[in-house]
Structure formats: structure tokens, C-alpha cells
C-alpha positions in Angstrom: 103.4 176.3 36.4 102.8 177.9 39.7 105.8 180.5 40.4 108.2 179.9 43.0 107.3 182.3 45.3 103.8 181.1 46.0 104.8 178.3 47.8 106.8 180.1 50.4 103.6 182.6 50.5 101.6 179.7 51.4 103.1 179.3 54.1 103.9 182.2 55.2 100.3 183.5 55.1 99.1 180.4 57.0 101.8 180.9 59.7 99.9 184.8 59.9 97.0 183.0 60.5 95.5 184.2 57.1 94.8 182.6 53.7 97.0 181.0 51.1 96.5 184.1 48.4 97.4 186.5 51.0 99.9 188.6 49.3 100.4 186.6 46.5 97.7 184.9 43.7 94.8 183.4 44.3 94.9 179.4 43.8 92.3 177.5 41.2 89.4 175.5 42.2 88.7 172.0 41.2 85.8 170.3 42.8 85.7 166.7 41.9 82.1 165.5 43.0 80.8 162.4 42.8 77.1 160.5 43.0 76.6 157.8 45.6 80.1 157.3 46.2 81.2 155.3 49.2 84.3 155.0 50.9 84.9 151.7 48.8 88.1 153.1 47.5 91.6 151.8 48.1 93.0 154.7 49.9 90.4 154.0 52.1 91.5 150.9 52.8 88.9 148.5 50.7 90.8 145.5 49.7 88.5 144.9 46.9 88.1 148.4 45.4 90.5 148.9 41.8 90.9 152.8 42.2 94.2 153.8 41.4 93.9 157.2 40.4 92.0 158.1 43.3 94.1 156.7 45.3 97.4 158.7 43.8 95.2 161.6 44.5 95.1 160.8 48.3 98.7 160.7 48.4 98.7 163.7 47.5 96.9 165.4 50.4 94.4 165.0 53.1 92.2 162.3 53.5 89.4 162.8 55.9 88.6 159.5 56.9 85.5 160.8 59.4 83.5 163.0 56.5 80.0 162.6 56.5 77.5 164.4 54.4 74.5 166.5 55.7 71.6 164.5 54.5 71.8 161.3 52.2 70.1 162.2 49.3 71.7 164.1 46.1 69.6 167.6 46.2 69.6 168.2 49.7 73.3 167.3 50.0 74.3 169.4 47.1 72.8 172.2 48.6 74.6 172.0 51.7 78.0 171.5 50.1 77.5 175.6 48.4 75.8 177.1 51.0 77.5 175.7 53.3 74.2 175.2 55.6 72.6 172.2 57.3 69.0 171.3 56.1 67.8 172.2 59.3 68.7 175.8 58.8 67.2 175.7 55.4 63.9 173.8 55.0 65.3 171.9 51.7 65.2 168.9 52.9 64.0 167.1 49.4 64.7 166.0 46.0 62.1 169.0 44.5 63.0 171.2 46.9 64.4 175.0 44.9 66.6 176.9 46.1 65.7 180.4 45.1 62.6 179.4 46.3 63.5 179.4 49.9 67.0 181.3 49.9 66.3 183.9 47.1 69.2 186.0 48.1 71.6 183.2 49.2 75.3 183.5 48.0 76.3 180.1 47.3 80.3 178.7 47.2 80.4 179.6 43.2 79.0 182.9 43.8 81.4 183.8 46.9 84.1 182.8 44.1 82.9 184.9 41.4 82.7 188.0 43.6 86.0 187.9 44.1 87.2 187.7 40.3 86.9 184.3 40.0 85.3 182.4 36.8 83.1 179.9 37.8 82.0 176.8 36.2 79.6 174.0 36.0 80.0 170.4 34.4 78.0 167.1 34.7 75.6 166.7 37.7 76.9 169.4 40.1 73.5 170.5 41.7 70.5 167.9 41.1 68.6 168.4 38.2 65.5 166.6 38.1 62.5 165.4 40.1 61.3 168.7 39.3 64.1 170.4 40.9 66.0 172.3 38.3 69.3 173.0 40.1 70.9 176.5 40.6 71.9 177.9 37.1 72.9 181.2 38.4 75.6 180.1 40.9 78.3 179.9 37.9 79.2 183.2 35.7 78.6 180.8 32.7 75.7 178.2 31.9 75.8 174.7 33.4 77.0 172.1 30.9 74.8 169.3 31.3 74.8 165.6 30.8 72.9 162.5 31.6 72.6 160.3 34.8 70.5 157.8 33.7 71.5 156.6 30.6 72.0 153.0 28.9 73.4 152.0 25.7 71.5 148.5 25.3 68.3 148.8 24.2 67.0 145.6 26.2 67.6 148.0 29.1 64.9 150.8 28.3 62.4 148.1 26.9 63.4 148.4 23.3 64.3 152.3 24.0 61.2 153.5 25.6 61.3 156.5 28.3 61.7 154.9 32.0 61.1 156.3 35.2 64.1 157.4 36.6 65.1 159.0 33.3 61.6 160.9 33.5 62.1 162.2 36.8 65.9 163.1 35.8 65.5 164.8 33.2 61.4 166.7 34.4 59.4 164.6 32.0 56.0 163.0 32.7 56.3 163.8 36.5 52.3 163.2 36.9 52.6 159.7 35.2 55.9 157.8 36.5 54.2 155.1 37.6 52.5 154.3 34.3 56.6 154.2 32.8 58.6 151.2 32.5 61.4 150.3 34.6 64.8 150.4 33.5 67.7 147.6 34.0 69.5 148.3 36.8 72.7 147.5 35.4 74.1 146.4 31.8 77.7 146.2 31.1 78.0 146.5 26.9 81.3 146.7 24.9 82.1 150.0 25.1 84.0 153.3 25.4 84.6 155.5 28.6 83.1 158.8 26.4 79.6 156.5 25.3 78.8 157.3 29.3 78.1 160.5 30.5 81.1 160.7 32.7 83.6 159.7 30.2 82.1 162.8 28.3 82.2 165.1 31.5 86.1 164.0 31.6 86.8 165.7 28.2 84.9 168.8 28.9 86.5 169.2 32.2 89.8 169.1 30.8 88.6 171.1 27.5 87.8 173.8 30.4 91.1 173.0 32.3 93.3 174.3 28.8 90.9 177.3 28.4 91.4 178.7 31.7 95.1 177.9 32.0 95.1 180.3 29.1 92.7 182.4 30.6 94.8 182.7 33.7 98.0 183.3 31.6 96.5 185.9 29.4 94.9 188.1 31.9 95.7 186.6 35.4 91.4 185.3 36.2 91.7 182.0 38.8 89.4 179.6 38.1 86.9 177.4 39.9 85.3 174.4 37.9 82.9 171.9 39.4 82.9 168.9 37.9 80.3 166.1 38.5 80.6 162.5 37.7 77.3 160.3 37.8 78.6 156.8 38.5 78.0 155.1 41.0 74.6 156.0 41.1 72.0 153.7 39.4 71.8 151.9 37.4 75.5 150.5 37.1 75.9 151.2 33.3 79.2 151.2 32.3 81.6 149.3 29.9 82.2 145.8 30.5 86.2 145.7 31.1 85.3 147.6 34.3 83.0 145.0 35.4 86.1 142.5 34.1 88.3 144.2 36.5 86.6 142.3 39.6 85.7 139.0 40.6 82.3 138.9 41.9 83.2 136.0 44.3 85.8 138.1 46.0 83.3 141.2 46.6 82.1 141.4 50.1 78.9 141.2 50.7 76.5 141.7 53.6 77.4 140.4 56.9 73.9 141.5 58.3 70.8 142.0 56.1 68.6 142.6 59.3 67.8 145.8 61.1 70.0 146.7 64.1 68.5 144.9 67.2 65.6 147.9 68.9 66.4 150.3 65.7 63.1 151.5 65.7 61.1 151.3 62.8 61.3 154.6 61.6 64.9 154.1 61.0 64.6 151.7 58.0 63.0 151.6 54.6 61.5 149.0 52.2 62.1 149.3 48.8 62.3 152.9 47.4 65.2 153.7 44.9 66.3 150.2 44.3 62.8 149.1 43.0 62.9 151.2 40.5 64.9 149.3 38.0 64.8 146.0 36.9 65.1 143.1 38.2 64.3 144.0 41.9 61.2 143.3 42.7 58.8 145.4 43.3 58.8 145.7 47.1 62.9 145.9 46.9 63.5 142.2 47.9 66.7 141.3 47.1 68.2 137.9 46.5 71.5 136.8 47.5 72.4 136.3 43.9 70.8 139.5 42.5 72.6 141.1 45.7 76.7 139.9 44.1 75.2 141.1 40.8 74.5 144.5 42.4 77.6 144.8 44.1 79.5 143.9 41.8 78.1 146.4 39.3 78.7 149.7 42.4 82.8 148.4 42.4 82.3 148.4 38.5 81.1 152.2 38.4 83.6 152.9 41.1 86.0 151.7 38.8 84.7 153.5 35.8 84.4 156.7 37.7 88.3 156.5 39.3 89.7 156.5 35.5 87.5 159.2 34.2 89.1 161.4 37.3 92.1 160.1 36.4 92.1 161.7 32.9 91.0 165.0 34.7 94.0 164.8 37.0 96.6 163.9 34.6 95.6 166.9 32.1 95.6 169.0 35.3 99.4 168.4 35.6 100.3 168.2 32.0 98.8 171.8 31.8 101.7 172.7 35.2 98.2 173.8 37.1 98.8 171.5 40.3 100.9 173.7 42.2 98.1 176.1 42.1 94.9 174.8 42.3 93.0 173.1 45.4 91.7 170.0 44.7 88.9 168.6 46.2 87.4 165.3 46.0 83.8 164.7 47.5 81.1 161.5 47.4 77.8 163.3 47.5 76.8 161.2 50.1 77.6 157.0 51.1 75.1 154.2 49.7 74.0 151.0 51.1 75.0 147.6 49.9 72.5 145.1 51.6 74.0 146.1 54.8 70.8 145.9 57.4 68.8 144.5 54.5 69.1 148.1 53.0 70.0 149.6 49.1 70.6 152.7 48.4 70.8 155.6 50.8 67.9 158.0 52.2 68.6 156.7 56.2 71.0 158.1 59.0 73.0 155.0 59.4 77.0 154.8 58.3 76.5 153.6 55.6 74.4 155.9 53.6 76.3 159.3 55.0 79.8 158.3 55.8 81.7 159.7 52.0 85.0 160.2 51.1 86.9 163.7 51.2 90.2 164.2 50.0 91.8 167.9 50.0 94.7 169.2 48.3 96.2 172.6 49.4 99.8 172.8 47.7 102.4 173.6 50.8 99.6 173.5 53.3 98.0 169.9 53.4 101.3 166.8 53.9 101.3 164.2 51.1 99.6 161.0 52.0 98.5 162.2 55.8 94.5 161.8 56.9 92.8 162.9 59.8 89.9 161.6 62.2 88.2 164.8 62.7 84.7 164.5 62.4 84.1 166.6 59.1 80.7 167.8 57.3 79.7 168.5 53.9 79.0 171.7 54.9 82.7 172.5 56.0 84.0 172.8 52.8 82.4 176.4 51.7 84.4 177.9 54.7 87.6 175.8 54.3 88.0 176.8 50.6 87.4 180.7 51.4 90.3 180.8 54.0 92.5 179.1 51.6 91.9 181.3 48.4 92.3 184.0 50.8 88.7 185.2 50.8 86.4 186.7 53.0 84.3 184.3 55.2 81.2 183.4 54.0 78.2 185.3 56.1 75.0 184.5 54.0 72.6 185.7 54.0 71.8 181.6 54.3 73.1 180.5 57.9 77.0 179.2 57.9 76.8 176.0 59.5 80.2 175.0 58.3 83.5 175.6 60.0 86.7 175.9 58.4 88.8 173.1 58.3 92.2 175.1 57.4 94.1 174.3 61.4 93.6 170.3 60.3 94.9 171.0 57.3 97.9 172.3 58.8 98.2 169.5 61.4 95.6 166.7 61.2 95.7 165.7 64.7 93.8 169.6 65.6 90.2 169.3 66.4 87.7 172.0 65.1 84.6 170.4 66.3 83.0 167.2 68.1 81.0 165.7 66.2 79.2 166.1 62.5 75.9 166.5 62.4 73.4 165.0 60.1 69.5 164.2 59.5 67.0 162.7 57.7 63.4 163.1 57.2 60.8 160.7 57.7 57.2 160.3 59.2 59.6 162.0 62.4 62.9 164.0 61.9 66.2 161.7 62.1 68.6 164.3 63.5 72.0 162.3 64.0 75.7 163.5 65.8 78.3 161.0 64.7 81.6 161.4 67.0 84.8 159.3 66.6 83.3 157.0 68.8 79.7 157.4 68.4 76.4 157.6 67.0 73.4 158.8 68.2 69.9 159.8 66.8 66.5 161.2 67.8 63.5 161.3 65.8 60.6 163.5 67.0 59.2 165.8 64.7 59.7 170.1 65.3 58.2 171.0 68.0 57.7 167.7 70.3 58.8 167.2 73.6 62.0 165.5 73.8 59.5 162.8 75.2 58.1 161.6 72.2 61.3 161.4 70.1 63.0 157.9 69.5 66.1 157.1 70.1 69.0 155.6 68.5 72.8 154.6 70.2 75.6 152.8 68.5 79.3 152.2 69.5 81.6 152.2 66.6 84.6 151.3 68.4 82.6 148.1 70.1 79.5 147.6 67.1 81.3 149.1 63.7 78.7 147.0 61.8 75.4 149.0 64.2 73.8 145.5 64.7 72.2 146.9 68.1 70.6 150.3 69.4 72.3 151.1 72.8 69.8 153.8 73.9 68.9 152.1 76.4 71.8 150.3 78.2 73.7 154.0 78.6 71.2 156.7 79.6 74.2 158.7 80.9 75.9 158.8 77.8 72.4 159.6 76.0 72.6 162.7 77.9 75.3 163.6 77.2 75.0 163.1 73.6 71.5 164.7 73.7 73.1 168.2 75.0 75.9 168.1 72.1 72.4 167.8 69.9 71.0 170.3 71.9 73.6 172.7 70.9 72.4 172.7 67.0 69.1 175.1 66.3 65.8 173.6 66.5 65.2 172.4 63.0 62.9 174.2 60.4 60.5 171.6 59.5 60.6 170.5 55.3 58.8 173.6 54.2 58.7 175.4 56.7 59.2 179.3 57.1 62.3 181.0 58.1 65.1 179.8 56.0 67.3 183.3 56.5 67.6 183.3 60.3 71.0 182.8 61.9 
């Protein structure tokens, strides 16, 4: 149990202005992160969401109910949660992009840790491992411990258990031949238990790690910081059937628009992609009303699944008497479209694919229950977790984008920025600034005149469902919103040169 006098450090050091540690010892990490989730949780107000450990883990702190990520897709995300730097300041805009490759010296969130006496850890999908990408081994002082993400328990599934294609690209098999591999279900829902899924496995390790460095910490005094990643809800929806029993299908909502926003341009939307990949969506990524309740129904299911394989982690976090000293963080990789526009997945700049949830817990800093509206990015967090363990500030070498979040966490009605920032990459660069009210995109690709980009506009307080592009009707407010863009770097195209400038 955390001692006594900690708490009253906390705040005193926070009333100085400093860190929580300052003076005292350093609190423990735990970085709850999870793939393709949503805010479809209770806490954040869902009706039909069944997530009651998540939501006892709002009540316990902060919930940012304005978090977006940085780019919605898994690698690129990941990357700007630990080095807490926007793709555009980066180049790693995609799925195979590598790290070292383009940051070779870049001191990521586990490494900013570790050189400052903390041990840092790695289990389940933390980085993105696959698609020829092979994550960031060295940003924890011992090896990753891996799982799966694609995985299935029913043979029918796999073809009678033959390698698919998103387990090939997953796990860097037969990445010149995907094509010629067969599709896998995109959901089953067998008789089973939480540890015959990866994340019911990642659970018991995670809390395996928890009891080692509780006696770690007791035995020689070492904080800890342990990242663990759950899978679920990212396809395909395999997980055991009384999850799937936990929800009525018919009571799932379901798409109250499956056409593009009126003048989105065209660049804006996709066809297909992920979605196609598995069985039974057709191949162009047409999908049926009824195939659409079944899909649905199978995200709230992994939702579900997920909330009570965190739950385990949480409750062995207090039976071991480590909550009063460890910061708890709970972050959705990025948001994921449920037939919204006529979209699946993520991999566009609209709400839905980058608006995730973010809970933060900072014993006697953040007030049980209480959220905040302040716009808040993925990229935030590397800062925010430095102040409070009473480090030094992150400076690189990689660009800081992020800001520190520590005055909301004092009083979530402070402001630390406008807007978050996002993008996406396409035939033309998708560069986005949500603010509470608004959203507004260009697309143009490095370089253009602001002539040739595209423009996007919605009004969230007057269109939260984006069924129409408002460039147009308010060029005032366009310019205005343009000069708030205006105000981030001009972007480094994917692969392009300079990732160390400031």
C-alpha cells in the first residue's frame, strides 16, 4: 500500500507547480491500451454498451470525453502515443512504416521511463507487429511478451485451419502472396473461456507482472511501468459466446446514415478495405443490413470481452494495495466505424474512426468520477505522464508535439490547447483540427498551394452525425479554422526526409 505521506506530497508538489514524485516516490505506470476501441462504453454514456469494469474505472478518475487519436490506423497511432509526435513530424504514416528506420535515436515514453530507474514492460499488442512492421523491441528494458490478434478457435473459421490473410500479414508471413490466402470469418462466437483468446491470456500475464514488481518495488524500491495491450475489438469479433449472450442484437443501434456526408469530397471516403478481408463481406465491402446487426453486434461483444479481461487486471491491481501509487491509464488505439456513412472500420478523418476513449487516474491529483471537454491528443499523454512521475520533459530528439495535460487534471474546466489535431493519408493529405465545436479538414498534398486542397466543415453542436460539408456556407469561419491549421508544421510527406527537425 502506498504510504501515507505520498498523498499529501501529491499535492503538495502539484500546488509547487512540479510533479507528483517530487520529494517523495515515484508512482507506477499502467497503460491499459486497447485495439479499435470506440467510445461505446457506458461511462461514456452508450445505453447499450455492458462495460462495467470500465466504467468503475472512470469513476475513479478523469474521463476525457474530447480524446482523439493522431491518425486512425494501429502503427501510426502507436507511434504517436510513445513518442509523443504527430505523423506529420515523423514521416510514419503507415502500417510498415519502422521506427528506427526513420527516428534511429528517438527516446520513446518506455525509454524516458527506464532512464530514470524505471522497469519497463511490454504485453499483448502494445506497438503493431505485423504488415512487415516489427514494432519497437527496444523501448522496454525486457523483451516484449507477445500474443495473437488474429486468432479463432473454430476451424470452419480458417477454412478447416488453413493460414488467412490477416493472420499472414499479423504475424510477417507470405507478405508477397496475401491475395492468393483465404479469408477468415469475421466473427465466430464458440463455447469458451476468457484465457482461449489472446486477451484473456494477456490478463494473467499482466497481473503475473503486477505481483512481481510489487515485490520488486518492495525489495529494492524500482517503480514500474507495464503496457498492456488487449486486441479485442479489432477483427474479427472472436470471442466466447456468453459475451455475445450479454446483448440483444435488436436493441444495438445501428446506422442512422450509411451515405457519405452531403459535398464530402471523394477523397474523404473509402470502399471496402479492412472489412473485406474476412468472411462474409463481400468482396467490394458491401454490407447488408442483416450482415451489418451481425457485425455490430459482434464489436459490443468484444467490447464486452475486453471490459472483463481489464477488469481482472484492475482488481489484482488493488488486491496487491498498488492503486494508491500507480497512474492508470486507459486508451482506445483509435475509434472504428460501424456503417456510419456507409463506412467499416477506421483509416478516414471523420468522428468516428478517431474520437477514443481516455480515462486517467492520478491518485490525489485527478477527482473521482469528473471528465473534461478539453480537446486532447494521443500524443499528450507522453508529456502528461512525465510531469506526473516527476520527470524531466520529454525533448526528443523526435519532435514533442504533445502537451501536458497535468493543469486539467487538476481542474478539468482549464484549457491547454484549442483544438487536436489529426490526419490521414490518402491520394491527398487529410490534415483535420477538431474543436469542441468543430471539424475541419484540408486535403492537398505537401507542397500545394492552399488552392488545390479540399475542403471539409462540420458543426458538431448543429450536425453531430456530419451528414453535410459546410465549407462552403461559412468561408469566414474556414479562415479562421485554416489559420489554427496553419499554426501546425508543414507536414513531412509518408517517407519523406527530415523526421528529427523541431
Amino acid at each position: 500500500m502506498i504510504r501515507p505521506c505520498l498523498i499529501a506530497l501529491v499535492t503538495l508538489a502539484l500546488a509547487a507547480g512540479s510533479g507528483i514524485a517530487s520529494g517523495g516516490e515515484r508512482p507506477n505506470v499502467l497503460l491499459l491500451l486497447v485495439d479499435d476501441l470506440k467510445p461505446a462504453l457506458g461511462c461514456y454514456g452508450d445505453a447499450a454498451a455492458r462495460t462495467p469494469h470500465l466504467d468503475a474505472l472512470a469513476a475513479r478518475g478523469l474521463r476525457f470525453d474530447l480524446a482523439y487519436c493522431n491518425q486512425a490506423v494501429c502503427a501510426p497511432s502507436r507511434f504517436t502515443l510513445m513518442l509523443g509526435s504527430h505523423p506529420t513530424s515523423t514521416g510514419l504514416y503507415g502500417l510498415d512504416s519502422r521506427l528506427r528506420e526513420r527516428l534511429p535515436d528517438a527516446v520513446t515514453l518506455p525509454q524516458h521511463f527506464a532512464a530514470h530507474g524505471y522497469r519497463t514492460e511490454s504485453i499483448g499488442k502494445v506497438y503493431h507487429v505485423g504488415h512487415g512492421n516489427e514494432g519497437d523491441p527496444q523501448s522496454f528494458t525486457v523483451p516484449p511478451h507477445k500474443d495473437k490478434v488474429i486468432e479463432y478457435l473454430d476451424p470452419a473459421s480458417t477454412h478447416g485451419g488453413q493460414l488467412t490473410r490477416e493472420e499472414a500479414l499479423f504475424t510477417n508471413q507470405a507478405l508477397d502472396r496475401i491475395r492468393s490466402l483465404p479469408r477468415g470469418a469475421a466473427y465466430e462466437s464458440p463455447d469458451a473461456s476468457d484465457t482461449d483468446y489472446a486477451d484473456g491470456r494477456i490478463a494473467d500475464e499482466t497481473v503475473k507482472r503486477l505481483r512481481a514488481a510489487r515485490d520488486r518495488r518492495q525489495r529494492d524500491g524500482t517503480p514500474f511501468l507495464i503496457a498492456a495491450g488487449f486486441v479485442r475489438p479489432h477483427l474479427p469479433f472472436s470471442v466466447p459466446k456468453r459475451y455475445w449472450d450479454l446483448h440483444d442484437p435488436a436493441a444495438l443501434p445501428q446506422p442512422s446514415r450509411t451515405t457519405p456526408p452531403d459535398g464530402a469530397p471523394p477523397v474523404a471516403m473509402k470502399r471496402g478495405g479492412e472489412i473485406a478481408a474476412y468472411d462474409p463481406v463481400p468482396d467490394d465491402g458491401t454490407v447488408e443490413p442483416d450482415l451489418a446487426r451481425r457485425l455490430i453486434h459482434g464489436y459490443y461483444a468484444s467490447v464486452s470481452y475486453v471490459d472483463a479481461q481489464i477488469g481482472r487486471v484492475v482488481a489484482a491491481l488493488d488486491a496487491l494495495g498498488l492503486a494508491d501509487e500507480t497512474l492508470v491509464v486507459l486508451w482506445g488505439d483509435h475509434g472504428f466505424h460501424l456503417g456510419d456513412h456507409g463506412l467499416w472500420t477506421k483509416h478516414t478523418n471523420y468522428e468516428q474512426a478517431n474520437r477514443i476513449p481516455l480515462l486517467l487516474i492520478a491518485p490525489g491529483v485527478t477527482t473521482p468520477g469528473s471528465a473534461t471537454r478539453q480537446p486532447t491528443e494521443s500524443v499528450d499523454l507522453f508529456p502528461t505522464l512525465a510531469e506526473l512521475a516527476g520527470l524531466p520533459a520529454p525533448t526528443g530528439p523526435q519532435p514533442i508535439d504533445g502537451i501536458s495535460l497535468v493543469p486539467v487534471l487538476r481542474d478539468p474546466a482549464a484549457r491547454v490547447r484549442d483544438h487536436a489535431y489529426h490526419v490521414f493519408p490518402k491520394a491527398k493529405l487529410g490534415r483535420a483540427i477538431r474543436t469542441e465545436r468543430h471539424r475541419f479538414v484540408e486535403w492537398k498534398k505537401p507542397g500545394e498551394p492552399d488552392a488545390a486542397a479540399l475542403l471539409e466543415l462540420y458543426d458538431y453542436e448543429t450536425d453531430p452525425g456530419e451528414t453535410r460539408n459546410l465549407a462552403a456556407d461559412f468561408p469566414d469561419l474556414v479562415t479562421s479554422l485554416r489559420k489554427i491549421l496553419a499554426r501546425h508544421p508543414e507536414p513531412l510527406p509518408p517517407g519523406g526526409s527530415g523526421p528529427n527537425r523541431k
